[in-house]
C-alpha positions in Angstrom: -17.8 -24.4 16.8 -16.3 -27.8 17.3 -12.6 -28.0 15.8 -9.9 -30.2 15.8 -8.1 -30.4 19.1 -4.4 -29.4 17.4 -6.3 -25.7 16.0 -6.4 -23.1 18.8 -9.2 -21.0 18.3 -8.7 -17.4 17.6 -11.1 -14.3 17.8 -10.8 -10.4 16.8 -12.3 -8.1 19.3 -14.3 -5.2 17.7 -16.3 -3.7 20.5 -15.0 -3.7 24.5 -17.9 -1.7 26.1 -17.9 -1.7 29.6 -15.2 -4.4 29.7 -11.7 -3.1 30.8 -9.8 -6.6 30.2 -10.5 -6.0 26.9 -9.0 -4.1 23.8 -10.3 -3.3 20.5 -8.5 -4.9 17.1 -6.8 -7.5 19.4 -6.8 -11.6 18.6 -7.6 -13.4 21.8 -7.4 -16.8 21.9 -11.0 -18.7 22.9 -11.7 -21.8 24.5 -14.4 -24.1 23.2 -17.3 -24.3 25.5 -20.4 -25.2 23.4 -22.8 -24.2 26.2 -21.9 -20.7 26.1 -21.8 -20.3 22.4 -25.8 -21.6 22.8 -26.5 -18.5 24.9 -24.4 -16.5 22.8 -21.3 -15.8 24.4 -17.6 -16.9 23.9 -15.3 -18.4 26.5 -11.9 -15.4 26.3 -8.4 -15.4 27.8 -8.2 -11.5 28.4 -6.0 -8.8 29.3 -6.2 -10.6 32.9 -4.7 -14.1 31.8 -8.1 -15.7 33.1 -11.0 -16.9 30.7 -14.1 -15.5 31.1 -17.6 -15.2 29.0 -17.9 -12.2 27.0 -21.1 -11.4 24.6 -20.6 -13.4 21.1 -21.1 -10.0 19.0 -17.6 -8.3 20.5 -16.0 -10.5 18.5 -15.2 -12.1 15.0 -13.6 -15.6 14.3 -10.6 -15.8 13.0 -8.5 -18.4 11.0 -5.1 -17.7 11.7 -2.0 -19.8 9.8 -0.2 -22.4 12.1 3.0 -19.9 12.6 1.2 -17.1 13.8 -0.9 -19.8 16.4 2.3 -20.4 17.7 3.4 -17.1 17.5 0.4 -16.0 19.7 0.9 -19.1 22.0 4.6 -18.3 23.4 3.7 -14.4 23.5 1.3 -15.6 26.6 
């Protein structure tokens, strides 16, 4: 998962069970953190503004062009 420090990471959410600071079909952004990818989670900025560790299998990867990283950058 390791990338380039200049590339945000992006994911998809495609399942939100039982968590409310999350929505379906939306691109969070994800911050690296290699020790929860080991047990199979991802490191999320939710609805909440906060990052927090949500299963691995809610989401998908995404690559997303540079104008729409900084689109989703200043919309935070």
């Amino acid at each position: 998962m390791a990338k380039k420090n200049t590339e945000q990471l992006f994911a998809l959410c495609i399942e939100n069970k039982e968590c409310e600071d999350l929505e379906k079909c939306k691109i969070y952004r994800v911050r690296p953190d290699d020790e929860a990818v080991k047990e199979g989670y991802l490191r999320i900025i939710d609805e909440s503004g906060e990052d927090y560790l949500y299963p691995e299998s809610y989401f998908v990867l995404v690559e997303l062009p540079r104008k729409a990283q900084d689109a989703l950058q200043v919309a935070r």
